[in-house]
N, C-alpha and C positions, 0 to 999 in steps of 0.2 A: 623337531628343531634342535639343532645341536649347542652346545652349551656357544660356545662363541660366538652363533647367530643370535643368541638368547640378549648376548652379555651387550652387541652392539645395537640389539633395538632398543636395550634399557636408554644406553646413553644419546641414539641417534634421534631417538622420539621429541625429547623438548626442542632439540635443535629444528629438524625439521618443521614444527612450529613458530617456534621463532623466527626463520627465514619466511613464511607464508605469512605471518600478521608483519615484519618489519616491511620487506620488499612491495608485498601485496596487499597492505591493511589498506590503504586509500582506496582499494577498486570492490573489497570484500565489505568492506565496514568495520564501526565496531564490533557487533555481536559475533560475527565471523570470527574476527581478531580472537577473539574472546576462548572461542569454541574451540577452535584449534591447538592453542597453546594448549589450554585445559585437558585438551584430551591426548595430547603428547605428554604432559606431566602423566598424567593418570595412567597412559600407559606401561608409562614407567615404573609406578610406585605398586602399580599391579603385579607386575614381573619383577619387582625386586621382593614382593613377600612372597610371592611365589619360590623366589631362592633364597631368602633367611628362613623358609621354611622344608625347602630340603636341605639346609644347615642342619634344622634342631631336628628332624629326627634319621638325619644320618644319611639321606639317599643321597646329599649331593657330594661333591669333591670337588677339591681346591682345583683352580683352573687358574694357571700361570703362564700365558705365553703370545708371541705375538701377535697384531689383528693385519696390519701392514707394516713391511719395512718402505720407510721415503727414501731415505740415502746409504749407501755403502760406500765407506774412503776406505780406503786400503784393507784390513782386517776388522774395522766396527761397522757395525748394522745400528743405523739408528732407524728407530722402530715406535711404531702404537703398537702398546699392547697393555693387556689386563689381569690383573692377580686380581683374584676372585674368591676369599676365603671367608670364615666366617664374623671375622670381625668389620671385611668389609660389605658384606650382605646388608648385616646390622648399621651402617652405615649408611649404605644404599636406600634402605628403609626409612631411614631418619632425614634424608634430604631430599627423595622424593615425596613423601608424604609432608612434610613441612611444606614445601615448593608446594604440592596441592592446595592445603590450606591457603598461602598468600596469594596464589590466584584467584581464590573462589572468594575471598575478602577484597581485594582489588576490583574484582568489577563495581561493587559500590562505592568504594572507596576512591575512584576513578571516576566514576560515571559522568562529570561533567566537563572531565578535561578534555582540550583539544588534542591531548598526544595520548591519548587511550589506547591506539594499536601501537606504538612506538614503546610505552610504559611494558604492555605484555611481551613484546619483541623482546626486551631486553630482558626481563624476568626470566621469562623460558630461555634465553642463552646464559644466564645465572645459573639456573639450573644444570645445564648441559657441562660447563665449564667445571662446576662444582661434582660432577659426574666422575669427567675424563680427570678432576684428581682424584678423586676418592679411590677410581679403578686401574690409578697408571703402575706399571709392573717396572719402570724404570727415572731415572733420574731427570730425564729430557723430558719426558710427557711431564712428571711431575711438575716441573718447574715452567712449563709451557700453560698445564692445568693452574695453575697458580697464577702465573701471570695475567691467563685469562679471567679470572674471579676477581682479581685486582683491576683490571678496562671494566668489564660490566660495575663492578663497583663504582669505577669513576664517572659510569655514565647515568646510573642510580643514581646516585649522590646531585649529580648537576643537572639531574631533570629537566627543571626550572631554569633553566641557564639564564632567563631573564633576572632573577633574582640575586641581589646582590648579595645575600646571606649564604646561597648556592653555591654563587660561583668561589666562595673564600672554603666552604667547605669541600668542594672539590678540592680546591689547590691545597688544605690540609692535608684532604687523602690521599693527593698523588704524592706528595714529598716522603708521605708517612710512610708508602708502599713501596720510594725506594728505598730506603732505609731498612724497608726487611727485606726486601730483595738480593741487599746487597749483605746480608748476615744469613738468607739464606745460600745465595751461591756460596758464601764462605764454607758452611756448614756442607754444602753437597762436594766442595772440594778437599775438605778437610776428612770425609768420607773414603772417598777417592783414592787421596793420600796415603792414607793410612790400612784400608782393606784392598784397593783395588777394584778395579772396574771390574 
């Protein structure tokens, strides 16, 4: 398998999970729900020690470049794509393997809710979102990866949405998430600015 088929099942695994217990959890069930997620994180945190560990003794190499371009305007390619080096290995490790943990704690910690495949749905696209930033090679993923970790948060957060304690710390989170949002565009423009695209 080549390194970039590698790098997209790390990130594509929880997602494809997360789309089968959100769209399909009603017809699979819980345990399904359950299983699935689980085993698209795990695939992950499998193959990302697999490559912080040809970091530490040296087989692997930085892998920097794009997986698809979506649009071309005039002379920019905006693009997915993934830098892959050793400090984001290490990373990769740290947020798969965490992401394992809170699943494999969640099934108990769930076990009597009625949004138990809704609850993993959203986890595992935590996960993936938390993914495609940790791997983005450019300013548009990055901030698209960001954006996405700030929705799955807001929908963490308001789980309950019947709850009235819920629904206000939602609407903390969301005021609070523009507010960095809008310091970090400042920050990717001032980027920009100053070194150039």
């Amino acid at each position: 398998m080549d390194m970039k088929s590698l790098y997209l099942l790390i990130a594509l695994s929880p997602l494809v999970g997360s789309i089968i217990a959100g769209l399909f959890g009603w017809a699979i069930g819980r345990r399904a729900a359950h299983v699935v997620t689980i085993l698209g994180v795990a695939v992950s945190a499998v193959l990302s020690i697999g490559v912080l560990k040809g970091f530490l003794d040296g087989s692997a190499q930085v892998f920097n470049g794009p997986v698809y371009t979506w649009l071309t305007v005039g002379g920019f390619e905006f693009s997915v794509g993934f830098l892959v080096d050793s400090l984001t290995a290490m990373m990769l490790v740290v947020v798969t393997f965490v992401s394992l943990m809170v699943h494999i704690y969640t099934i108990g910690y769930m076990q009597e809710d009625p949004g138990y495949q809704r609850f993993f749905s959203y986890i595992s696209l935590f996960t993936f979102s938390m993914l495609m930033l940790v791997m983005s090679n450019n300013f548009i993923q990055l901030f698209f990866g960001w954006e996405a970790v700030g929705l799955v948060s807001y929908l963490l957060i308001g789980f309950w949405f019947k709850r009235p304690t819920a629904v206000f710390a939602n609407l903390k989170a969301f005021l609070v998430n523009r507010v960095g949002d809008f310091g970090f565009l400042l920050g990717i423009g001032l980027v920009l600015a100053y070194f150039g695209g």
